[in-house]
N, C-alpha and C positions, 0 to 999 in steps of 0.2 A: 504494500500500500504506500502512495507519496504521501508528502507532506499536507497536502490538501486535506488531501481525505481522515489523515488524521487529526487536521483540524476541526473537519465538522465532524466527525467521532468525539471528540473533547467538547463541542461545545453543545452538542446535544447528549451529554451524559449532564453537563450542570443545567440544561436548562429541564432534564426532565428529573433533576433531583435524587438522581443514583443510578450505579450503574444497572441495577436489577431492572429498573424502567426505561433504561435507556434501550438496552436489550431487547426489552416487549416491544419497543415503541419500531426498533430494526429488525425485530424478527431473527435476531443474531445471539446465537451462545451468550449466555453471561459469562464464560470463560474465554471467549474472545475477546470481548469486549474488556474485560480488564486486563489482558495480557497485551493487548494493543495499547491501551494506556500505560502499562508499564514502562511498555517497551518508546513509547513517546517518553515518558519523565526520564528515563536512564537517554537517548538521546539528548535532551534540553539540560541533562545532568542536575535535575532540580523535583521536590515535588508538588505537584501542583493541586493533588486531593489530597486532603488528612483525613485518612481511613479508620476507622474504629467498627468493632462487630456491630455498635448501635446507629452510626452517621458518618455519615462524609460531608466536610465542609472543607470550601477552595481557601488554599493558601495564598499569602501576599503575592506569589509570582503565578499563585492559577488563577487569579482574578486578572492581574494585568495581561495573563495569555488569553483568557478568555476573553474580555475587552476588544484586546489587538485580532482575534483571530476573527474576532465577527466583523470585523471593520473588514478586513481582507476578502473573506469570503463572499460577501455583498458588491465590495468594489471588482471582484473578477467573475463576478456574473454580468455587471455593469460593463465592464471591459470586453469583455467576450461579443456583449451584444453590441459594442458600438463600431469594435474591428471588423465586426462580418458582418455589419450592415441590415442585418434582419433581427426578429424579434430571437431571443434564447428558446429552447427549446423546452416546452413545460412538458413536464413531465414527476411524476412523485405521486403522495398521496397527500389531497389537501384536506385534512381533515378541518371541518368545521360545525358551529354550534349556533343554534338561532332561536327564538320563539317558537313554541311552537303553529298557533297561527298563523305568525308573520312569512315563518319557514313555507307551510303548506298552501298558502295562498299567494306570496309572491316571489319566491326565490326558482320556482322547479322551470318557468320561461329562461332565468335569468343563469342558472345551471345548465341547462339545457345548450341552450347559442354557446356557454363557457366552454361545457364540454366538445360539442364538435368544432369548435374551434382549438381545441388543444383535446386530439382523441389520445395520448398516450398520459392525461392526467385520470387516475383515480378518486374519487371521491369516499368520504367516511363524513355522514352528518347525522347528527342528534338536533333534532327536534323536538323542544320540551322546553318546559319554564322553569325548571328544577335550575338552582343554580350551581353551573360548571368552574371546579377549579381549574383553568388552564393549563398549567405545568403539571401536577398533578396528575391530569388524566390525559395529556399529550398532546391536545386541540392546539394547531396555529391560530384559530382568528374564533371570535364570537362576536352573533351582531346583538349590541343589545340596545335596548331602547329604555329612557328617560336620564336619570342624571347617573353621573357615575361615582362609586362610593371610593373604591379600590384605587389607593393613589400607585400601585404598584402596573398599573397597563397602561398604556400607549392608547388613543386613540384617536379617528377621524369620523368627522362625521358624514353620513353616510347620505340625508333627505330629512325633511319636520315631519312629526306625527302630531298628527291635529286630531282633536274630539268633537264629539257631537253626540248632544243629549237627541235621545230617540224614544219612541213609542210605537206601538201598532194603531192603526186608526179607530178596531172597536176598542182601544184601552182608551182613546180619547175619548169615542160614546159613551162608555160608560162615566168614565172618572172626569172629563172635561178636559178644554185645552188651557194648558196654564201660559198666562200672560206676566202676569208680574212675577217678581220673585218670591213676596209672600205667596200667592197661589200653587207656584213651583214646590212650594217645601211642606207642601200639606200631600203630595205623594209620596209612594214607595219605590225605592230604588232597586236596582240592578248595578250590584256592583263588582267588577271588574278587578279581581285580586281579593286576597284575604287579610288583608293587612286591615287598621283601627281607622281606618278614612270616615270618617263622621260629620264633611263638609266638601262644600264646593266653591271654587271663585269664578266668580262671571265678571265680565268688564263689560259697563253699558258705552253706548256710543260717543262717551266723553270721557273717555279714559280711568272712571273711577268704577275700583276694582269694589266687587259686594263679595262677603262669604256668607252662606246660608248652611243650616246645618240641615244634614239629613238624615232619612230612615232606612237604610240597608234590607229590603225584604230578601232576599238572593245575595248571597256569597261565593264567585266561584273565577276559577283562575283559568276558566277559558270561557274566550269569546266568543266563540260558535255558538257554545251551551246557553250564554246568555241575548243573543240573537234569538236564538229560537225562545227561549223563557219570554223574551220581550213580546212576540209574535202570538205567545199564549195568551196575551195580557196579565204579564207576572208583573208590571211597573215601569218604567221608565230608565232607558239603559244608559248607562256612561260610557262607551266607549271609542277606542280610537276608530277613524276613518277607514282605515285600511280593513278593517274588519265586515264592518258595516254598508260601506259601500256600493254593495249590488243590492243588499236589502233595500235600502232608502232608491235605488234608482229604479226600482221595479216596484215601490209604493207599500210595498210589504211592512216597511217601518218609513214614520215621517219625523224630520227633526224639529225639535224644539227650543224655542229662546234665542231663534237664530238673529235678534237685533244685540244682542250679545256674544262675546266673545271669550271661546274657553282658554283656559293653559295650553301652550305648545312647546311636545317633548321633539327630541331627536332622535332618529338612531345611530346609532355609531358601528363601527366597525372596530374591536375591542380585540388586543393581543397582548403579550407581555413586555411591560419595559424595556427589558433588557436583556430580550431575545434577539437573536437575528432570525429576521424575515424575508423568508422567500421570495422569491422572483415569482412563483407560482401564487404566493397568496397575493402578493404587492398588487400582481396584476388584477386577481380576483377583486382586489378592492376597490381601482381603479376601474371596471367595468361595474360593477355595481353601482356605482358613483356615476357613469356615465349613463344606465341604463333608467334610474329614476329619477334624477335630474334634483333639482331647488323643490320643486313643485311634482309631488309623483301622481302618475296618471290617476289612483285612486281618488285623489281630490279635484280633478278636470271631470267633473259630472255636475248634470242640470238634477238640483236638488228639488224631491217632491214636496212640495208643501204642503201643511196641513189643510190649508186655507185654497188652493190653488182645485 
């Protein structure tokens, strides 16, 4: 093996946290994998893991190799692609992690063009709201949507996710159309996560922001499930756009309070600090970004009104 390859050998045993994972993650012996590290530190005549039966944590000169190696490895894939003039050649396995509605409803077009455009790349995705540790379980990229907590990941963003309060039109026969915001907070809600959310902020057309508190009849941490609850006439839904968007375009669900304006989250394109990242995700990220643009198509729809 050259010196390359033993670089990114070393630099994806610290970013998946040990050699044991490193190995899952290559489908390569554990005793390869550490005897090629050996045989790296007795080369560099230094060591660069301090090994113990319970941990391995990087030495003063395995942090600076690690640093330096990722800066190289990136710059000659960079290099590679500017000397020969065409794009590098993707290929690996891009494992990656998303919502799971967001995944099921808009990624498999956006997959799809990725893959035949790069037929020698493999795909590994989880689709779920469960939250993924990235190093840990050996994911390059997760997309995630609203603020980001973990000051330890990298991220870009990706497109705005916007909401809209909705209802089925018999949940208006029956229950009425709420106009004001007193009227709005004498309903029951559908809410969108399990988390203590017990209000909302609306901004009227003068910039001044109201929070009302509300009544949670439904709890539940997928979108589809409260789509369709909404459509029952289970209450009045809060959810993002991108969920909701063919419901409301087919009349199925009408939105509400639309002289008002809700919170707008983001989603990001989510990896680790201080990993190096691939030429295969880089570009993933990059065509995602290009595919949904400022304004993604789910919110280019002529909205049904209740009134209309």
């Amino acid at each position: 093996m050259g010196q390359l390859e033993d670089m990114a050998l070393f630099v994806r045993i610290v970013e998946a946290g040990s050699i044991t994972k490193a190995s899952e993650q290559l489908d390569i012996a554990k005793s390869a994998v550490s005897r090629r590290l050996k045989e790296l530190e007795t080369r560099l005549n230094t060591q660069l893991i301090s090994r113990t039966t319970r941990n391995s944590t990087l030495t003063d000169h395995g942090r600076q190799y690690y640093d330096q190696a990722r800066n190289i490895l990136g710059d000659v894939e960079i290099l590679n692609e500017e000397i020969s003039g065409v794009k590098a050649h993707i290929e690996g396995t891009l494992k990656v992690t998303a919502p799971l509605s967001f995944g099921l409803m808009h990624l498999s077009d956006i997959i799809d063009s990725y893959a035949n455009q790069h037929p020698n790349l493999d795909f590994e995705l989880d689709f779920s709201d469960r939250h993924v540790d990235l190093i840990e379980e050996g994911y390059e990229l997760a997309i995630r949507i609203g603020e980001l907590k973990n000051s330890s990941y990298q991220a870009r963003r990706l497109t705005e996710i916007r909401y809209v309060l909705c209802a089925s039109p018999d949940y208006i026969k029956q229950r009425g159309l709420p106009t004001t915001l007193d009227e709005l907070q004498q309903h029951e809600f559908l809410q969108y996560g399990l988390g203590k959310q017990s209000s909302l902020v609306l901004t009227d057309q003068q910039g001044e922001k109201h929070q009302i508190d509300i009544t949670s009849k439904i709890k539940a941490n997928n979108g589809d499930f409260l789509v369709k609850m909404a459509c029952k006439v289970h209450g009045i839904a809060f959810l993002p756009t991108f969920i909701t968007y063919k419901t409301i375009a087919s009349g199925a669900l009408v939105p509400l309070m639309t002289d008002y304006e809700l919170p707008v989250l983001n989603a990001y394109a989510v990896y680790p600090k201080n990993r190096y990242l691939s030429q295969r995700c880089r570009f993933f990220i990059d065509f995602i970004i290009e595919q949904l643009g400022d304004k993604p198509y789910w919110d280019n729809m002529e909205l049904v009104r209740p009134d209309s």
